[in-house]
C-alpha positions in Angstrom: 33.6 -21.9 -16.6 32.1 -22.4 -13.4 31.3 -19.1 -12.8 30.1 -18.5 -16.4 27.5 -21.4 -15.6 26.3 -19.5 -11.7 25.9 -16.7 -13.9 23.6 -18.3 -16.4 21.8 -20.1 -14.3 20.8 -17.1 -12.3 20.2 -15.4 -15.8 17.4 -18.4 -16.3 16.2 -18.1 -13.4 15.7 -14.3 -13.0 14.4 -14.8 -17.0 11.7 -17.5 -15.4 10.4 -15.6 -12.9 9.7 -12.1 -14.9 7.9 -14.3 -17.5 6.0 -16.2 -15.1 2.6 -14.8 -13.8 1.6 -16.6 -10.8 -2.3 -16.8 -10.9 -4.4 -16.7 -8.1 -8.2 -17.5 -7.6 -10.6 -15.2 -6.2 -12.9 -16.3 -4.0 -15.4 -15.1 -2.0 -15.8 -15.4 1.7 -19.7 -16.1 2.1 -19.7 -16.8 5.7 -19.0 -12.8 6.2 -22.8 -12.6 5.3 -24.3 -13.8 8.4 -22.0 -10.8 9.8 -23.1 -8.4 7.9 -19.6 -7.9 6.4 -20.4 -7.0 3.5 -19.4 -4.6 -0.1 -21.3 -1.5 -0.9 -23.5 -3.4 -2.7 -24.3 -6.0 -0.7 -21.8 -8.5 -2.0 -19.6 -10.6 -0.1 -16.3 -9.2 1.0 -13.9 -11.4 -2.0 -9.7 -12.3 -1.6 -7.0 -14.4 -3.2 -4.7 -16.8 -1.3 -1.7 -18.6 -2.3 -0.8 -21.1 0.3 2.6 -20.5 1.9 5.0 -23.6 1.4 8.6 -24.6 2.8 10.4 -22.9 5.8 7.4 -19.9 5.1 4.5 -22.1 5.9 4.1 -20.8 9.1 4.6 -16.9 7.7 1.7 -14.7 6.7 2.0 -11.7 4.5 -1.7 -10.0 4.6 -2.0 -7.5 2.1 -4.9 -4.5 1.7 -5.9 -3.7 -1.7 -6.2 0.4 -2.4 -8.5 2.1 -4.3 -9.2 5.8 -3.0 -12.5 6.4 -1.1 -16.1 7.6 -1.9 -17.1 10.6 -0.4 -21.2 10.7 -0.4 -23.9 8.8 -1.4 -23.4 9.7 -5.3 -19.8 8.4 -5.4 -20.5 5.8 -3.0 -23.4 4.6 -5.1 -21.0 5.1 -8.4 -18.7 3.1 -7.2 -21.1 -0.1 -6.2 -21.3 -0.5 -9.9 -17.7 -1.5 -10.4 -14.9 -3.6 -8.6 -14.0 -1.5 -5.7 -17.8 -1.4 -4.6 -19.0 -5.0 -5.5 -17.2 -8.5 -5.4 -19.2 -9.4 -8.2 -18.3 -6.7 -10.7 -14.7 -7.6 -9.3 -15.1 -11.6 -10.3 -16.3 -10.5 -13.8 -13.3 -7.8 -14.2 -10.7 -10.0 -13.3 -11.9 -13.2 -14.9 -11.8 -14.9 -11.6 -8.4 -14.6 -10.8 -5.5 -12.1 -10.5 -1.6 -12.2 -11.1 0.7 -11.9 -7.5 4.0 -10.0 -8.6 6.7 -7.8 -6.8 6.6 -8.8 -3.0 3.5 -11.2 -3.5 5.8 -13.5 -5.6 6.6 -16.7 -5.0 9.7 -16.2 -6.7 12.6 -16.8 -4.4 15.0 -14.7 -7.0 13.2 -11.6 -7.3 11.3 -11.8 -3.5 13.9 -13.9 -1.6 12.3 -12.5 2.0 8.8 -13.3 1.4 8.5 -15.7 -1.5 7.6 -18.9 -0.1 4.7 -17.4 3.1 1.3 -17.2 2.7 0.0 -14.3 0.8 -3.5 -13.0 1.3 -4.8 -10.4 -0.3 -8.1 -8.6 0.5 -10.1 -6.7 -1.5 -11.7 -3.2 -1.2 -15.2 -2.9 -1.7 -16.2 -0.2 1.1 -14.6 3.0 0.1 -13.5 3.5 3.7 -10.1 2.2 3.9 -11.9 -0.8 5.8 -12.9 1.6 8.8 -17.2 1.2 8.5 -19.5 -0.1 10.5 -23.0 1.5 9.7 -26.0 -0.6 11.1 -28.8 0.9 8.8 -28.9 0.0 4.9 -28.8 3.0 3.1 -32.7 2.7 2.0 -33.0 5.2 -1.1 -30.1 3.3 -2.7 -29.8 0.0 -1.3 -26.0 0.9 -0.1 -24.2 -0.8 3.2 -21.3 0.8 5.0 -19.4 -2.3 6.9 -16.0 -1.7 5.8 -14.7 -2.9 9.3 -16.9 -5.7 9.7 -14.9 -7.1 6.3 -11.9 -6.6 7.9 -12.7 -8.2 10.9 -14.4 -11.1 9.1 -11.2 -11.9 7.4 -9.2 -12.0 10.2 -11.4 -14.3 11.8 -11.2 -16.3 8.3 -7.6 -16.2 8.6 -7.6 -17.3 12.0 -9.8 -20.2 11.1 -7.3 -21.6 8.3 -4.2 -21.2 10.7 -3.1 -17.5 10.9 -2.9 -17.9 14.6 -0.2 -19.9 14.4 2.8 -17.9 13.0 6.1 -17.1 13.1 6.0 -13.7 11.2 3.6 -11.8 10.6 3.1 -8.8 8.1 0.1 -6.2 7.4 0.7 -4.2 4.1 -1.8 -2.4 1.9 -0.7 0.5 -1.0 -2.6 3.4 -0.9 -6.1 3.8 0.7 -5.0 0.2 1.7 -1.6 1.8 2.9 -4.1 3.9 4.8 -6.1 1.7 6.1 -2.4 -0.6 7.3 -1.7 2.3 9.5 -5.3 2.5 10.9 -5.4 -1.4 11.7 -1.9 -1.7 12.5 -2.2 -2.6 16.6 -5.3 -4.5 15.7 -3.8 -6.7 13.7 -0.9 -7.2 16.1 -3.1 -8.2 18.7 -4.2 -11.2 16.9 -0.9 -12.8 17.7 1.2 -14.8 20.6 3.9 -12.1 21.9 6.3 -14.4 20.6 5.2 -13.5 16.9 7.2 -10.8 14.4 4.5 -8.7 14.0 5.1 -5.5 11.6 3.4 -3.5 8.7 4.2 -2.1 5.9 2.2 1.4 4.6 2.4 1.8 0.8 2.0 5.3 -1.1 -0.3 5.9 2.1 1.1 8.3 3.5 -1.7 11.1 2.6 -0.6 14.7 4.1 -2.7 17.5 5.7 -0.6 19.5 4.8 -1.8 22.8 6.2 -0.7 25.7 5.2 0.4 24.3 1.4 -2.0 24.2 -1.5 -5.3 22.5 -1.6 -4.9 21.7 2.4 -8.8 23.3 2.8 -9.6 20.7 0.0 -7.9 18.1 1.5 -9.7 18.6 4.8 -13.1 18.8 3.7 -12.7 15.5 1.6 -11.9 13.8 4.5 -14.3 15.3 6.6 -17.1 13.8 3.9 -15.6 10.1 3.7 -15.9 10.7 7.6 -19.7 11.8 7.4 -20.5 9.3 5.1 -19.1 6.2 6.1 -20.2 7.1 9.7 -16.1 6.9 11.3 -16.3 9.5 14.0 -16.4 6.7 16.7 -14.4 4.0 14.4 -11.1 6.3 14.3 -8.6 5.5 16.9 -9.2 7.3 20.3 -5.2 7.5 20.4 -5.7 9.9 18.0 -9.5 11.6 18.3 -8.6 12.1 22.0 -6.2 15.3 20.4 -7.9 15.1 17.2 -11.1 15.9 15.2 -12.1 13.0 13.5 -11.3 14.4 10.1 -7.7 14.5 11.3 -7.3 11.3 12.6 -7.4 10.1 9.1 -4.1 11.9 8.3 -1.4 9.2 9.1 0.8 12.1 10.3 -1.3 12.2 13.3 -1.9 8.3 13.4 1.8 7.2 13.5 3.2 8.8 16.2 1.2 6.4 18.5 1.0 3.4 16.4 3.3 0.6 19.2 4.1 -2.1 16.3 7.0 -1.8 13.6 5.8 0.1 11.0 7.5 0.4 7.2 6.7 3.9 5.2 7.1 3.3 1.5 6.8 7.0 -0.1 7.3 8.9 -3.3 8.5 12.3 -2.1 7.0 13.2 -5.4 3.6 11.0 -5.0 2.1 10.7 -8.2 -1.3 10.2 -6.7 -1.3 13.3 -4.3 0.7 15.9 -6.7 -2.5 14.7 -9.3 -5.2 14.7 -7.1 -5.0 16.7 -3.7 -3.6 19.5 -5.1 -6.3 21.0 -7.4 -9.3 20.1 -6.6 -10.2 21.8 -10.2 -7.5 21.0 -12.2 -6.5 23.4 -15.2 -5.8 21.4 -18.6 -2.5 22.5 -18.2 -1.5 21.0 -14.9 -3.3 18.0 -16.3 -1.3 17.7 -19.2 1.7 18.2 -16.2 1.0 15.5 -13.9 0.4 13.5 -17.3 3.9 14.5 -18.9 6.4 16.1 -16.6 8.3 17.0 -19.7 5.1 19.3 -20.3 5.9 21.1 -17.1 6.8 24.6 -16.6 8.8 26.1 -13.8 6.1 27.1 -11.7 4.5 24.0 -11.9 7.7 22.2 -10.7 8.1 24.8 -7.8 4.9 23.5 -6.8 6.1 19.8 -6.6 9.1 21.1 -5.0 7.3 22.7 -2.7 5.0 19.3 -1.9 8.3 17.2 -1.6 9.7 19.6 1.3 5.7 19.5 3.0 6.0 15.6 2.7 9.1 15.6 4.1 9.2 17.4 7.1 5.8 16.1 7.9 6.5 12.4 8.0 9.9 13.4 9.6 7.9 14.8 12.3 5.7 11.6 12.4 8.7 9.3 13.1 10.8 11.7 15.0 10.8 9.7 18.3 9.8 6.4 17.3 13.6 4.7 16.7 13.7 1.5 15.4 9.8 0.9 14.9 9.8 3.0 12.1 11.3 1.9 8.6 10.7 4.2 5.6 12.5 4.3 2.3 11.5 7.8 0.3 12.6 8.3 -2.8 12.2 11.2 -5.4 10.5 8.9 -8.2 7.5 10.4 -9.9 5.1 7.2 -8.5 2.5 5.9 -6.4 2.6 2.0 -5.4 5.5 -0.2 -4.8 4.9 -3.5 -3.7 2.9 -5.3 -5.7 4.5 -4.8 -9.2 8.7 -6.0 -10.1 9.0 -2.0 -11.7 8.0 -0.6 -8.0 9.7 -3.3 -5.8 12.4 -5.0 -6.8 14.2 -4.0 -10.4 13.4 -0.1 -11.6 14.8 2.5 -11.6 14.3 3.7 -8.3 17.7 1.9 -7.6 20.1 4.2 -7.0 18.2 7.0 -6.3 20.2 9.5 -4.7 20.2 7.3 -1.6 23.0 7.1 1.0 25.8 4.7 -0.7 24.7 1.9 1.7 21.7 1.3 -0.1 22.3 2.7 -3.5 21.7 -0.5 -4.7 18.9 -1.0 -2.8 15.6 -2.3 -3.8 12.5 -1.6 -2.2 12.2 -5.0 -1.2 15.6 -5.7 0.0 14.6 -2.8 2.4 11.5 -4.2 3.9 13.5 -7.9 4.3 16.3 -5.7 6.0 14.2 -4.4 8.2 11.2 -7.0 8.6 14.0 -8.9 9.8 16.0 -7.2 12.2 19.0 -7.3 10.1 19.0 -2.9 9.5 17.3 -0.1 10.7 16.6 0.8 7.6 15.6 4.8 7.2 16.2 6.4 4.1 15.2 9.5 2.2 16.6 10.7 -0.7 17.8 14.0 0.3 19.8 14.7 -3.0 17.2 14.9 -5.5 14.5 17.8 -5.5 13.0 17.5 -8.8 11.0 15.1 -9.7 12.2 11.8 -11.7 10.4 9.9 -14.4 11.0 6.0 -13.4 8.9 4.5 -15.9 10.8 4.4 -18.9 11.4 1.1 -18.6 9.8 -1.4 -21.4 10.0 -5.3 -20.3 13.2 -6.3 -22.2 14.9 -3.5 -20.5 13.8 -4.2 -17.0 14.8 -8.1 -17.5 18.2 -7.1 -18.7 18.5 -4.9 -15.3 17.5 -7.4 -12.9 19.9 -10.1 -14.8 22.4 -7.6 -14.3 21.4 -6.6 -10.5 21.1 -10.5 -9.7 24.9 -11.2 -11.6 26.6 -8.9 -9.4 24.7 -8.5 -6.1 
């Protein structure tokens, strides 16, 4: 009986915390005006923050919102009109608020590590992974670059309302915010006493030159543009543009191997987001209808995944290959991009039991980030097993309960 009622009660609460959506307000930090930290448009730089409470008041988990990056004026000036360019078409999109799941949650059943710290999210509105800092207002179309001046607004915002002060500390962003974790990573670290746990966790952000594979000329010249554009020769970190051009340097597989604090790599070896996009820069309608439906795939187009998943391999092996214990990564062979922030990436999908070694084939994405956030493994993983790529979103919302009530009953 008495374990019939643990079990239930665990089923309740694991039932509670899917249904709930924890909402969060959006606000907008005004005092990053006088800086001139502002969006493409002029806006004020906007965020969401849910007090940490408990044993976690005195933990901060600082996260970068993604969003790719504009690449000249036309783009740039596109993407003023809408929520990754503007704070203000953001507050109208979102209805002035926005839901906090996966690793955000303050659910102590489904985010056990991190559920009860401070969360503070920051949102993109420079198209630069937060890296610009152009004096001179674009004056044809009215467009500022200050992506770093945002990001160094709201750490001094942060500061202000007690940041200083922590116990742990984590950076984490998912894609061009995975990006731009890896850029700021030492920055952010210095912000802190030594006697601070100071890590960061890079999301889908692993973007790969990739150099002698498909679309690498592509690749390179896009980067080269966001680097024009935004004005980043000079931003970039001299770690890296004293070996590098600039264009490189924002290829975290040249960023990482001098990056000094822990860093986490969370990565599809099939990423959704770079098998769509980086590949092709003209995509045929039927590698659309591919990277749409890999049931619509033909052999040649899944050599040509295969053939990314071995690049993305041996490239971020290289990265970490002398780093030891400051590196974390967890790559599996899901057909994905972004983890943290949603229950279906982080914490109950089927990306459990991936063809990892048996220690972790139970494993959730955010059990490996608490692992090694807190010293308790040196947790390195890749799903060697797998090379094709796996479909991991075939799970509707009853399904995925039923999964985490059964993960939760038995772990």
């Amino acid at each position: 009986m008495a374990t019939l009622l643990v079990a239930l009660t665990i089923l309740c609460l694991v039932m509670a915390g899917i249904e709930a959506d924890q909402k969060v307000t959006v606000s907008l930090l005004d005092s990053a005006i006088a800086k001139g930290a502002v969006c493409l448009d002029g806006t004020p730089p906007a965020y969401a923050y849910s007090p940490g409470f408990g044993d976690g008041i005195d933990n901060w988990h600082v996260i970068l919102q993604g969003g790719g990056w504009c690449w000249d004026v036309t783009e740039c000036l596109n993407r003023s009109k809408n929520d990754l360019g503007s704070s203000a078409k953001l507050i109208s999109k979102v209805n002035g608020s926005v839901t906090f799941g996966g690793m955000l949650e303050a659910n102590s059943t489904l985010n056990p590590d991190f559920y009860n710290w401070n969360v503070f999210k920051i949102f993109y509105c420079d198209g630069s992974s937060f890296m610009s800092d152009v004096e001179d207002v674009d004056p044809k179309y009215n467009l500022t670059y200050r992506g770093a001046r945002i990001y160094d607004a709201m750490m001094d915002e942060l500061l202000r309302i007690g940041m200083g002060n922590a116990k742990n500390a984590l950076l984490s962003g998912g894609s061009a915010g995975g990006l731009a974790t890896t850029l700021h990573c030492d920055k952010f670290q210095s912000l802190f006493h030594i006697t601070t746990r100071v890590k960061c966790v890079s999301d889908s952000g692993f973007f790969i030159h990739g150099e002698h594979f498909l679309g690498a000329d592509w690749r390179e010249s896009f980067f080269y543009r966001v680097v024009s554009t935004h004005g980043l020769t000079n931003m970039l970190p001299t770690s890296c543009t004293s070996k590098f051009s600039p264009t490189l340097c924002l290829f975290p597989e040249n960023l990482v191997p001098d990056i000094q604090t822990p860093l986490f790599l969370i990565e599809s070896a099939f990423d959704a987001y770079q098998i769509g996009v980086t590949l092709f820069p003209n995509r045929s309608p039927k590698w659309t209808s591919c990277i749409h439906n890999l049931m619509s795939c033909n052999w040649t187009e899944i050599e040509i995944m295969k053939g990314f998943r071995f690049i993305l391999i041996n490239t971020l092996k290289s990265a970490i290959a002398n780093s030891s214990s400051r590196r974390g990564y967890f790559v599996h062979s899901c057909y994905r991009h972004g983890h943290m922030e949603e229950i279906s990436g982080s914490t109950c999908s089927l990306i459990v039991g991936n063809g990892l070694a048996n220690k972790c084939i139970f494993q959730n994405i955010a059990e490996a980030v608490g692992d090694w956030y807190f010293d308790r493994s040196e947790f390195q993983e890749m799903d060697m097993v797998n090379n094709l790529p796996r479909n991991c979103t075939g799970d509707d919302l009853p399904i995925l309960k039923k999964k985490c009530i059964d993960y939760y009953i038995h772990h």
